[in-house]
Backbone as JSON Lines, residues from 0, in Angstrom:
{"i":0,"aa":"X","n":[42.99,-10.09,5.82],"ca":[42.6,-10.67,7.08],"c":[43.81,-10.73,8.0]}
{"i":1,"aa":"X","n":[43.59,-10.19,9.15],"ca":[44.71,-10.65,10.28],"c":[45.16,-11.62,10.87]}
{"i":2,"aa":"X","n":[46.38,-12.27,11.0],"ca":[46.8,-13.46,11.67],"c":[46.15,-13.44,13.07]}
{"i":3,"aa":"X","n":[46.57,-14.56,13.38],"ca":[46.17,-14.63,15.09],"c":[47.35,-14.63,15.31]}
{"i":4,"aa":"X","n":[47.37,-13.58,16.29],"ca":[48.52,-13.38,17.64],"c":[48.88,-14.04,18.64]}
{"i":5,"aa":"X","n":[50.05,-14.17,19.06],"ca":[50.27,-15.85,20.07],"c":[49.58,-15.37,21.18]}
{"i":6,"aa":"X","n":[49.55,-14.44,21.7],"ca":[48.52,-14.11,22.92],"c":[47.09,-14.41,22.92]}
{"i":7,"aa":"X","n":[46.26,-14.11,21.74],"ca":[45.3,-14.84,21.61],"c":[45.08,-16.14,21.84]}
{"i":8,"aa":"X","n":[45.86,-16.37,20.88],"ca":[46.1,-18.28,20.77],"c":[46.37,-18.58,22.0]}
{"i":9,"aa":"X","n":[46.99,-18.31,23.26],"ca":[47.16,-19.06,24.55],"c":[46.11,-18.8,25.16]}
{"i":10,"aa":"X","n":[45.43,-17.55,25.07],"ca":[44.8,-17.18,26.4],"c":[43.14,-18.33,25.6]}
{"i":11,"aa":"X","n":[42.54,-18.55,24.29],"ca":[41.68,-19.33,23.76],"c":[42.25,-20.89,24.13]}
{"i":12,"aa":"X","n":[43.43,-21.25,24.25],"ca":[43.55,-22.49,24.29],"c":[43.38,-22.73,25.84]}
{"i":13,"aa":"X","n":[43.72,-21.8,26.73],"ca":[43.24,-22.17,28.16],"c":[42.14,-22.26,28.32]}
{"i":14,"aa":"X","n":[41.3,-21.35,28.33],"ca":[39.85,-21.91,27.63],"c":[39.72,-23.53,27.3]}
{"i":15,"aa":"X","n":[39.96,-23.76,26.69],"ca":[39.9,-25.97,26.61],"c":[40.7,-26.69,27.34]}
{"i":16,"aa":"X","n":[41.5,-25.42,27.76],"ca":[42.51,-26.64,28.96],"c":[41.74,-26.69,30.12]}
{"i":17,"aa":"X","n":[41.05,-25.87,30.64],"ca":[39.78,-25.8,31.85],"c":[39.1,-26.4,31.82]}
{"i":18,"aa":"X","n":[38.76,-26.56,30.14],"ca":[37.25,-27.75,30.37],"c":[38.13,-29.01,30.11]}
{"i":19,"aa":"X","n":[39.27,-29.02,29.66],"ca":[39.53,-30.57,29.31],"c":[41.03,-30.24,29.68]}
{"i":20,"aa":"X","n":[41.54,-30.57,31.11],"ca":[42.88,-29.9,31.44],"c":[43.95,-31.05,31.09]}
{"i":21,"aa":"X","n":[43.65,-32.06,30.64],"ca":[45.0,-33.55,30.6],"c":[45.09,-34.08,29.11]}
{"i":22,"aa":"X","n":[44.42,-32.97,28.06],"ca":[44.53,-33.43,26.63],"c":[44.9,-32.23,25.97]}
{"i":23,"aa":"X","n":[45.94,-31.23,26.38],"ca":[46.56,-30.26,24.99],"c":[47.99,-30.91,25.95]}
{"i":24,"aa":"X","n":[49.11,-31.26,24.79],"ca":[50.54,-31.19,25.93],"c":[50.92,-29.7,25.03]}
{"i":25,"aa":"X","n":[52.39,-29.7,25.53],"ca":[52.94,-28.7,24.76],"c":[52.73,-28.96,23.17]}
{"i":26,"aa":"X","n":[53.57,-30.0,22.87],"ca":[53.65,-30.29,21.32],"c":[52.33,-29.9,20.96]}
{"i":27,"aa":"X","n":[51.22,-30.75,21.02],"ca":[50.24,-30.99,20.34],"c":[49.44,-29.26,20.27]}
{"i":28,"aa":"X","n":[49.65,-28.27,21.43],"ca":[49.68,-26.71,21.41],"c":[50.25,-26.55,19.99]}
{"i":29,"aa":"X","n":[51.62,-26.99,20.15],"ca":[52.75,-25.36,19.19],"c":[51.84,-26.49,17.49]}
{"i":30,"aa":"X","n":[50.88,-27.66,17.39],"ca":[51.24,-28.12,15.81],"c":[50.15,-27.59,15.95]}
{"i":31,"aa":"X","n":[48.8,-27.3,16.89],"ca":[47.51,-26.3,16.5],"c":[47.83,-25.24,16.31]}
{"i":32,"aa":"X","n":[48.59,-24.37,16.6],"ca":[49.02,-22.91,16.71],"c":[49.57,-22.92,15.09]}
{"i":33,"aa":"X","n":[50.45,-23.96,14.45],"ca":[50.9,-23.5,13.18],"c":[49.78,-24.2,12.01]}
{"i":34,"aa":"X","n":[49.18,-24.77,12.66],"ca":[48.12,-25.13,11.55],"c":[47.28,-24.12,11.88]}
{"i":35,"aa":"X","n":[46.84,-23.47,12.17],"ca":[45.46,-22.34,12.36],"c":[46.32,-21.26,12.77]}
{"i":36,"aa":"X","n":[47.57,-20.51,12.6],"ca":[48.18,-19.37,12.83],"c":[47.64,-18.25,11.91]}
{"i":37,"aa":"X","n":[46.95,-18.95,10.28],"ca":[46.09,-18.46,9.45],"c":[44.93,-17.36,9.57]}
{"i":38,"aa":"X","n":[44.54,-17.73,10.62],"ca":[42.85,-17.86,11.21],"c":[43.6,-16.06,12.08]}
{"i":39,"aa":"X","n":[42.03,-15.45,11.71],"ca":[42.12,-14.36,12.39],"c":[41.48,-14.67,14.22]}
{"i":40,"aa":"X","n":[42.06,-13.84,14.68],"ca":[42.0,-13.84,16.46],"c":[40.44,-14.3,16.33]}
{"i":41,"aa":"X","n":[39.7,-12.92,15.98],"ca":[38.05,-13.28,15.86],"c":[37.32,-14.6,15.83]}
{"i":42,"aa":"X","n":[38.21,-15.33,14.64],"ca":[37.11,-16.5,14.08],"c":[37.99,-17.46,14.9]}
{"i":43,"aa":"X","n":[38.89,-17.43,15.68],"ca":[39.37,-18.61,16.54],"c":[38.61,-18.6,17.74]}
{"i":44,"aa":"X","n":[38.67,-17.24,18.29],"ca":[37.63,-17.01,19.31],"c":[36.06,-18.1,19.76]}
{"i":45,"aa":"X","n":[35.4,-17.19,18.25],"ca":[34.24,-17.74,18.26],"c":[34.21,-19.34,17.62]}
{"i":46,"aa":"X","n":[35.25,-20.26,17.27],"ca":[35.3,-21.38,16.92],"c":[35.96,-22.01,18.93]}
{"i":47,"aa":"X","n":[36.51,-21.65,19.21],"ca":[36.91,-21.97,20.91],"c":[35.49,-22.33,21.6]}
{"i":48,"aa":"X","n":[34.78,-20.92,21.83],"ca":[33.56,-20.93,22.29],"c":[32.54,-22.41,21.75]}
{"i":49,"aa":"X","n":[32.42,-22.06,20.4],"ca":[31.91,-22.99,20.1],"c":[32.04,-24.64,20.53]}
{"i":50,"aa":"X","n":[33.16,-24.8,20.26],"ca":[33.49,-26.23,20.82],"c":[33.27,-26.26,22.31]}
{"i":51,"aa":"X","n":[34.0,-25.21,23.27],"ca":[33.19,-25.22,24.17],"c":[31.91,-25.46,24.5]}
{"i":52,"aa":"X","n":[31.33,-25.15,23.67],"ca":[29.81,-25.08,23.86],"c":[29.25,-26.92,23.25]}
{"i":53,"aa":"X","n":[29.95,-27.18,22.14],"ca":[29.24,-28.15,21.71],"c":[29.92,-29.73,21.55]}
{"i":54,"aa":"X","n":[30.99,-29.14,21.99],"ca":[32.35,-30.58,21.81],"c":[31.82,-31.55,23.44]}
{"i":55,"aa":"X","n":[32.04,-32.81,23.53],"ca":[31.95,-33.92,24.89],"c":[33.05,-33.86,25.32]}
{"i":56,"aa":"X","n":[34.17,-34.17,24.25],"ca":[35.42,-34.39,24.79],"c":[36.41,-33.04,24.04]}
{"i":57,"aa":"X","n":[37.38,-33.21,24.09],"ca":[38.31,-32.09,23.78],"c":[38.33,-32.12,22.45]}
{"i":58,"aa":"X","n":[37.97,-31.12,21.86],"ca":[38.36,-30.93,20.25],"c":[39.99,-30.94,19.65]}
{"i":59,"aa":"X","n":[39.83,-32.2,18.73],"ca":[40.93,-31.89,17.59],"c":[41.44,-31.24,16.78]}
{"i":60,"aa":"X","n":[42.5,-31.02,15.69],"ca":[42.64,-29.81,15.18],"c":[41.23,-30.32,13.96]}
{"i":61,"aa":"X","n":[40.96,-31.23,13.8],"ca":[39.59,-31.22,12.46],"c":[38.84,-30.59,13.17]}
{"i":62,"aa":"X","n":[38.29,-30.74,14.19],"ca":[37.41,-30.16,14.86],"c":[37.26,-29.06,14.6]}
{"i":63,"aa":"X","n":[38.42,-28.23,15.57],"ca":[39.0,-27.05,15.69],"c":[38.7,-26.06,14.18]}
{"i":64,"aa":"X","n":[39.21,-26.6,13.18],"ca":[39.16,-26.54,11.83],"c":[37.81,-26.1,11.56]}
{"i":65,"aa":"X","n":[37.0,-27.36,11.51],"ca":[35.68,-27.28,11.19],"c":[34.78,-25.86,11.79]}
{"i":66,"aa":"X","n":[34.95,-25.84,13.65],"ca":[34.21,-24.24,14.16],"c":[35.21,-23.18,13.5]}
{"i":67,"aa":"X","n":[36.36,-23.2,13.09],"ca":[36.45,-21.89,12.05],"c":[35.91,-21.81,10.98]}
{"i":68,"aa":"X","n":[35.95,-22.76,10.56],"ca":[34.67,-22.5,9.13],"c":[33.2,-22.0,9.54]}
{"i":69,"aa":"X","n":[32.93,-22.68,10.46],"ca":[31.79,-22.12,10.8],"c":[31.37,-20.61,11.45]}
{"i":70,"aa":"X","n":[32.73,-20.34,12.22],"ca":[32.44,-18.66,12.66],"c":[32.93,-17.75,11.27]}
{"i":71,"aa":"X","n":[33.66,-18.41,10.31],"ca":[34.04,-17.38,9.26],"c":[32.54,-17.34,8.25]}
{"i":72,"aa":"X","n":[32.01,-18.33,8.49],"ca":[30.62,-18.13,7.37],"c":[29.34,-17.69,8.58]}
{"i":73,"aa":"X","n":[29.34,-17.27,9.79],"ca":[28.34,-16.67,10.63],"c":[29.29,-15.44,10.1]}
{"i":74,"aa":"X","n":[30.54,-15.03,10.29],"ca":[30.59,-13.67,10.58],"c":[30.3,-13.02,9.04]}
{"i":75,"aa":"X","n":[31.01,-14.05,8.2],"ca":[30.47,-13.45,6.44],"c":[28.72,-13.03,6.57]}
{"i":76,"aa":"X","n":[28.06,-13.79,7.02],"ca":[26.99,-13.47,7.04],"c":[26.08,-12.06,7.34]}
{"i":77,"aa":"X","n":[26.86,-12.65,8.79],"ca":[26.75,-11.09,9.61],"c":[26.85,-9.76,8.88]}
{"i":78,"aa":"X","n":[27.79,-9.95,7.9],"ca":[28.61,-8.96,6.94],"c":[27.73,-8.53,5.88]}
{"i":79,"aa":"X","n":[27.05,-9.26,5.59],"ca":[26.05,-9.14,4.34],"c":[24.77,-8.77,4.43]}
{"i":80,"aa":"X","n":[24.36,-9.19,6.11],"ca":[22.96,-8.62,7.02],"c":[23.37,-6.97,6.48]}
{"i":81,"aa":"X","n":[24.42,-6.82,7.83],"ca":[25.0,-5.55,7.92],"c":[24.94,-4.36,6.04]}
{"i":82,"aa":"X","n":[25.56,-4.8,5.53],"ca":[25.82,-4.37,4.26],"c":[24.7,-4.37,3.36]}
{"i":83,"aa":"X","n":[23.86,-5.43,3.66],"ca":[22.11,-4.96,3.19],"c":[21.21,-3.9,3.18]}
{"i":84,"aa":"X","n":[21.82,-3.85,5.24],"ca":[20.94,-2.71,5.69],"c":[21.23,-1.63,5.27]}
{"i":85,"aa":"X","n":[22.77,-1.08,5.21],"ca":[23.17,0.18,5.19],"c":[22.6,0.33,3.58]}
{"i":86,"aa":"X","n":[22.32,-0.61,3.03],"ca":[22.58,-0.17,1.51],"c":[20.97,0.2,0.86]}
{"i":87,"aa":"X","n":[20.34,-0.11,2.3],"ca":[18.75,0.29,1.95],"c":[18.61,2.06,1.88]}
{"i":88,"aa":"X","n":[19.75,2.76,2.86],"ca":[19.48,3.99,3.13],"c":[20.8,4.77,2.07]}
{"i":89,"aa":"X","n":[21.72,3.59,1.63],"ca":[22.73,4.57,0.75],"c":[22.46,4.82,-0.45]}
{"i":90,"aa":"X","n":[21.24,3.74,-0.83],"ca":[20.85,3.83,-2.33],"c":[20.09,5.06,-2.56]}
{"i":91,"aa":"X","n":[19.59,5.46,-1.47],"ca":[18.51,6.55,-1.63],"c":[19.16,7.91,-1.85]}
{"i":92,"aa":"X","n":[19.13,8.72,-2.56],"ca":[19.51,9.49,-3.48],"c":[19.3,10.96,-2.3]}
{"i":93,"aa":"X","n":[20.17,11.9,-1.89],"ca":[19.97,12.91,-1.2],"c":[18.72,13.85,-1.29]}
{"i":94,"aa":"X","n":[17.83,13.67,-0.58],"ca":[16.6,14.71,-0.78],"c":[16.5,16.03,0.42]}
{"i":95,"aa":"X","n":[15.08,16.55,0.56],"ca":[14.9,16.43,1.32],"c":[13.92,15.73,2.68]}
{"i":96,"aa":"X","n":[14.0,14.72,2.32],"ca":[12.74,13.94,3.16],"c":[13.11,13.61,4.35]}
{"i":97,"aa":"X","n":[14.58,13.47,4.71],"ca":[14.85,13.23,6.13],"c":[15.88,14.17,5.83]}
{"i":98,"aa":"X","n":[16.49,14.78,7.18],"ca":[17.85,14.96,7.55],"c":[18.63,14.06,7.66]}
{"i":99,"aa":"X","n":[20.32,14.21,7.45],"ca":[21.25,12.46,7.85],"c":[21.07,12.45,8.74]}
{"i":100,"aa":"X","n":[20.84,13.58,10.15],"ca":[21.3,12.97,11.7],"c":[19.68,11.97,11.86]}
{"i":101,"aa":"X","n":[18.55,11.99,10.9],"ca":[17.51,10.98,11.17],"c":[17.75,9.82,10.51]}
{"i":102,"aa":"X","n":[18.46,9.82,9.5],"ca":[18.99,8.28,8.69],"c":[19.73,7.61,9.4]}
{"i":103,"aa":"X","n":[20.87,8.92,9.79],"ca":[21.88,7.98,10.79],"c":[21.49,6.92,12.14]}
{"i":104,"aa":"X","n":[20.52,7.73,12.52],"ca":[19.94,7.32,13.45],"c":[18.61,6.26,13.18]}
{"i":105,"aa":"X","n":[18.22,6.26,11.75],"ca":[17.82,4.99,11.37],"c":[18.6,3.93,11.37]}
{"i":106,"aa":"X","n":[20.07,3.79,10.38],"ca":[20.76,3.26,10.48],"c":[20.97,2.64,11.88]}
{"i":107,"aa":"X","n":[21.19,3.15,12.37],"ca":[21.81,2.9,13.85],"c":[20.74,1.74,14.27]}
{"i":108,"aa":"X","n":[19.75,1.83,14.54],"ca":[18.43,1.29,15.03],"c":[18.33,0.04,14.38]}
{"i":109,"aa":"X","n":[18.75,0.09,12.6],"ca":[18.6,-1.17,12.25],"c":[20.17,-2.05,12.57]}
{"i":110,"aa":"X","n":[21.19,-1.18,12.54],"ca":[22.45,-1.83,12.76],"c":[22.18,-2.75,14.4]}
{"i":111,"aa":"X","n":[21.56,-1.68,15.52],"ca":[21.49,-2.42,16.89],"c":[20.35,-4.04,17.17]}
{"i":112,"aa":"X","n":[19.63,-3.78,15.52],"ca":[18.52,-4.63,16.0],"c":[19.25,-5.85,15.07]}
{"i":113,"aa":"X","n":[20.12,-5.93,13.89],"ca":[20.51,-7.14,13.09],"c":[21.35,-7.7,14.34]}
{"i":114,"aa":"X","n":[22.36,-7.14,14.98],"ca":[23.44,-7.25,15.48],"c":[23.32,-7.99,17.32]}
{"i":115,"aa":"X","n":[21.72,-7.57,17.62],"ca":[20.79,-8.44,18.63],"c":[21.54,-7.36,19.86]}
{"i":116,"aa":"X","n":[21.89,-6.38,19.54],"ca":[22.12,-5.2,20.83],"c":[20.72,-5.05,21.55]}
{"i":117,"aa":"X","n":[19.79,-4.62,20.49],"ca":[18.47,-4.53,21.28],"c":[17.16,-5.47,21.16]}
{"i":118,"aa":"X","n":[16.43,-5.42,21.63],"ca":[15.56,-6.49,21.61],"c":[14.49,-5.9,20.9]}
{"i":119,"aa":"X","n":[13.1,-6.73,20.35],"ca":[12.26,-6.48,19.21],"c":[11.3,-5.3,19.86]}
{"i":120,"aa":"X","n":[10.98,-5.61,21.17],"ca":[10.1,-4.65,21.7],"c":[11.0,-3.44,21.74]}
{"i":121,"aa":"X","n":[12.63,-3.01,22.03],"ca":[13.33,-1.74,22.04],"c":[13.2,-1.38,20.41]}
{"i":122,"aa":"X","n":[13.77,-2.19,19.86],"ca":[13.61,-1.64,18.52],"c":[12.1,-1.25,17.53]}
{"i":123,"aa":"X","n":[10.78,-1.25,18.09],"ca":[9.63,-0.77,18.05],"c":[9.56,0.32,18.67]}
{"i":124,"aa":"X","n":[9.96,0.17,20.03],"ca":[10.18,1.58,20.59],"c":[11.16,2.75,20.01]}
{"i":125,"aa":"X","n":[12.12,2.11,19.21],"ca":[12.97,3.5,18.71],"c":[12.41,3.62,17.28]}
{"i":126,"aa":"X","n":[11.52,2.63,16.83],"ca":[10.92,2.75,15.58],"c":[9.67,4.08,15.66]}
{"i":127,"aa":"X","n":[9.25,4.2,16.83],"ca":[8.11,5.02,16.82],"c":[8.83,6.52,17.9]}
{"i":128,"aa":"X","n":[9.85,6.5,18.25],"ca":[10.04,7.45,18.64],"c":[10.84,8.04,17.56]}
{"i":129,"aa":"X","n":[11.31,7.35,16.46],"ca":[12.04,7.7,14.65],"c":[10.96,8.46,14.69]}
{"i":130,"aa":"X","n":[9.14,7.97,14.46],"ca":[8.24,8.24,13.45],"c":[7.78,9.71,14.15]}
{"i":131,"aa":"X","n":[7.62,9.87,15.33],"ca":[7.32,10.73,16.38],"c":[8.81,12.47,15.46]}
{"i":132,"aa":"X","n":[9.87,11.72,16.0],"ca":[10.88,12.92,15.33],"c":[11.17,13.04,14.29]}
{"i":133,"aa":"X","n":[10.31,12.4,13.22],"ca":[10.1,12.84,11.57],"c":[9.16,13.39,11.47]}
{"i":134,"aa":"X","n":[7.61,13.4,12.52],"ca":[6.89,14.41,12.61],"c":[7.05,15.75,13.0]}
{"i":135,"aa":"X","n":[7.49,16.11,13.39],"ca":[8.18,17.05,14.28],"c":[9.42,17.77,13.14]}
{"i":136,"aa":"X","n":[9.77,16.83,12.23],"ca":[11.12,17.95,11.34],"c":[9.93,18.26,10.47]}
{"i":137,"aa":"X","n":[8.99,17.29,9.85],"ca":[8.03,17.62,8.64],"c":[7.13,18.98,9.45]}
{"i":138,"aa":"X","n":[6.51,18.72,10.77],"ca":[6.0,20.5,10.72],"c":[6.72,21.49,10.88]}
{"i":139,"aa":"X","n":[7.71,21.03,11.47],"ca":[9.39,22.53,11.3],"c":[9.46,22.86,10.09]}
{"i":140,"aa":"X","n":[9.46,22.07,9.06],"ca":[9.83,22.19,7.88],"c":[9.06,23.13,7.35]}
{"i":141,"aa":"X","n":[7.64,23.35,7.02],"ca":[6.56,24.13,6.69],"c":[6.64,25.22,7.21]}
{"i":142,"aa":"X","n":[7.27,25.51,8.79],"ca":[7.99,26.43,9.39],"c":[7.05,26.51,10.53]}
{"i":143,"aa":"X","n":[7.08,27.67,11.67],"ca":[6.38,27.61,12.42],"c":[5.2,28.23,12.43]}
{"i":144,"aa":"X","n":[5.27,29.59,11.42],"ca":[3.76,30.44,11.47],"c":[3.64,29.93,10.11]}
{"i":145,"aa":"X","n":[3.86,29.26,9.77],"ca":[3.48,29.45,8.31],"c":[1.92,28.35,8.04]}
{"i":146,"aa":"X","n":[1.02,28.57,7.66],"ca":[-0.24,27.26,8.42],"c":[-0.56,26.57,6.42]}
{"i":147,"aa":"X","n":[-0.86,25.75,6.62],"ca":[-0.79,24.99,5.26],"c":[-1.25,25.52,4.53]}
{"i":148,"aa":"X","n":[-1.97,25.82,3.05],"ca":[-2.77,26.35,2.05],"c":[-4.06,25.7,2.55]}
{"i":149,"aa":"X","n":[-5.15,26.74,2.89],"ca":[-6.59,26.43,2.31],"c":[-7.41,27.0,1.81]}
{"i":150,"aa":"X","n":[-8.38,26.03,1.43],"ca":[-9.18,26.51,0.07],"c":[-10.33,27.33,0.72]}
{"i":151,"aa":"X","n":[-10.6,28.39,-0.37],"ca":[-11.4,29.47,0.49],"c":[-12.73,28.82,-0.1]}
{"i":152,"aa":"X","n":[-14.08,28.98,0.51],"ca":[-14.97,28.52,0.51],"c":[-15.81,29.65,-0.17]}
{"i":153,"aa":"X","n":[-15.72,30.93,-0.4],"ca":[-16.5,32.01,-1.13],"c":[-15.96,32.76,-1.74]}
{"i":154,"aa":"X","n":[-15.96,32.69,-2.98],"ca":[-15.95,33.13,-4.41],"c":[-15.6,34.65,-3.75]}
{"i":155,"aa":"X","n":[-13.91,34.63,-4.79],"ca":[-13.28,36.14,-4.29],"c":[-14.1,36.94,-5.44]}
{"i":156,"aa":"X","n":[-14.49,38.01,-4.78],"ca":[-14.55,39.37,-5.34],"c":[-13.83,40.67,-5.19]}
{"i":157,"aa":"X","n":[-13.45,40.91,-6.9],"ca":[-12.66,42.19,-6.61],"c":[-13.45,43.59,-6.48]}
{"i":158,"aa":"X","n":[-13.4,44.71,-5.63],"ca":[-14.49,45.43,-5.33],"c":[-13.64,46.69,-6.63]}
{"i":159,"aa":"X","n":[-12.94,46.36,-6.8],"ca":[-12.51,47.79,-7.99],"c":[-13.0,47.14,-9.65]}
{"i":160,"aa":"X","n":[-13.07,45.76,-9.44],"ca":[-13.62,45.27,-11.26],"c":[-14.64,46.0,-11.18]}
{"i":161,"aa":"X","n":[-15.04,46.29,-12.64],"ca":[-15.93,46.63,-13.29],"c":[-16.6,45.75,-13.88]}
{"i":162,"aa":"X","n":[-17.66,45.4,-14.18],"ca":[-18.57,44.28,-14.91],"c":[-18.97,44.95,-15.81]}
């Protein structure tokens, strides 16, 4: 995991100095910065926000503390959504039933829809435009003149047998 970088760390702590500009001094800065210097940029980020979002008054370092725990077990999470999905299409054994550039592009569709890039009605829509261009490789596939097997309806006769 990566440290947090002092640039991070200032430009997130202005962030609470805006909403609460007469409660970080210097000191009480440089003893948050070495108690959470630990903490990757990411999960300080989304622990900032957070308190932003849900703190009255200015968050302490418990505080502070506490929304990193909480963005490190959303983003673990996130991690395990993610790592679910991919592992629905890695388990599956190379055939030919799709091409990768259609898995990938499954993938993709489920990666944009865990991750809330797209919304439920887009991701129906790329669900059926998937099903639309798997129709389309399955009759390529059979080829283009080639027309399926059918069953002949009157009894072949060979005109050279003899009975």
């Amino acid at each position: 995991m990566n440290k947090m970088d002092l640039s991070t760390y200032d430009i997130e702590m202005q962030r609470l100095m805006s909403q609460w500009p007469h409660s970080y001094s210097e000191q009480r800065r440089k003893i948050f910065f070495n108690a959470l210097r630990d903490v990757s940029n990411h999960d300080f980020r989304e622990a900032v926000t957070q308190c932003l979002a849900t703190c009255r008054s200015a968050p302490l370092l418990g505080e502070l503390t506490e929304a990193v725990q909480v963005a490190r077990t959303n983003y673990m999470q996130q991690k395990r959504m993610d790592d679910a999905a991919r592992s629905m299409f890695d388990g599956i054994p190379e055939t030919n039933w799709a091409d990768r550039e259609f898995v990938d592009r499954c993938m993709q569709l489920v990666n944009d829809k865990i991750s809330n890039k797209i919304t439920s009605e887009q991701f129906y829509q790329g669900c059926d435009l998937l099903d639309q261009a798997a129709l389309v490789y399955k009759n390529n596939k059979k080829g283009p003149n080639k027309k399926p097997f059918e069953k002949r309806k009157d009894p072949y006769k060979d005109d050279d047998a003899t009975i």
